[in-house]
N, C-alpha and C positions, 0 to 999 in steps of 0.2 A: 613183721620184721622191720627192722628201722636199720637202714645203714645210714649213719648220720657219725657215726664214731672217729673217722679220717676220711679225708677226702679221698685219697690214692683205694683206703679198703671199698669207701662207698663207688667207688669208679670200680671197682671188680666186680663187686658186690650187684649191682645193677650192670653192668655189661652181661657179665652171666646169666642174669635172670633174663634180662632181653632174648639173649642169645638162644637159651634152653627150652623158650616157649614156644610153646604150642599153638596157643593164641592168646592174642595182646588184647585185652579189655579196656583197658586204661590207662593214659602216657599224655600227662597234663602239667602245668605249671599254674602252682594258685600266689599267686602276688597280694603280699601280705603288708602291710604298714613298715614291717620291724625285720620281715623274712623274706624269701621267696624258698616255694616248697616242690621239688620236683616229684611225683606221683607216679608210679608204674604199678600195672594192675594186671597181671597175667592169668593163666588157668592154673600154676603152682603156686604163685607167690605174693606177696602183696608188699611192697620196699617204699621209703618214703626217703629222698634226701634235703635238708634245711640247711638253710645259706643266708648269712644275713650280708654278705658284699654278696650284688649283683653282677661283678666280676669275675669273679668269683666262680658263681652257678655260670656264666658265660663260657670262664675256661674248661668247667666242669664238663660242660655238652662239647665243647668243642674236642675234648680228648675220647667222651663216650661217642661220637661222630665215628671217629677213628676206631673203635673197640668193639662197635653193632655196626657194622656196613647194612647190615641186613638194614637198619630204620634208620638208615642216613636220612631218609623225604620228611620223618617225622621230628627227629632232631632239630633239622634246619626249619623247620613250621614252631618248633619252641624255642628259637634261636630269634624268629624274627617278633614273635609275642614277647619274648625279653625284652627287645631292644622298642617296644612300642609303649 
């Protein structure tokens, strides 16, 4: 599944999946020439969100921060890989 369609649905779209899992396999950011791709990998789901302003994907975590309290630690660990 790709929430890549609006940022406001992909901010649901992935808060939710966060939210409803079970266990987290995968919550990465791969930093691309042209993009940066946020990656979540649950026991249900598998969501992808793309961003080509890295601002962007910045304000993006910092609203899903706010929306999964549960993976605030893991958030801010992709928070600080952005800005590196």
């Amino acid at each position: 599944m790709k929430a890549n369609v609006k940022t406001e649905t992909a901010l649901n779209t992935i808060s939710n999946v966060l939210n409803e899992a079970e266990f987290l396999f995968g919550f990465d950011l791969v930093k691309l020439s042209n993009r940066t791709e946020l990656n979540v990998l649950t026991d249900e789901k598998e969501v992808e969100f793309v961003c080509v302003n890295p601002s962007v994907m910045k304000d993006f975590l910092n609203k899903l921060k706010v929306l999964s309290p549960n993976h605030k630690d893991d958030i801010e660990e992709l928070l600080l890989e952005l800005a590196s």
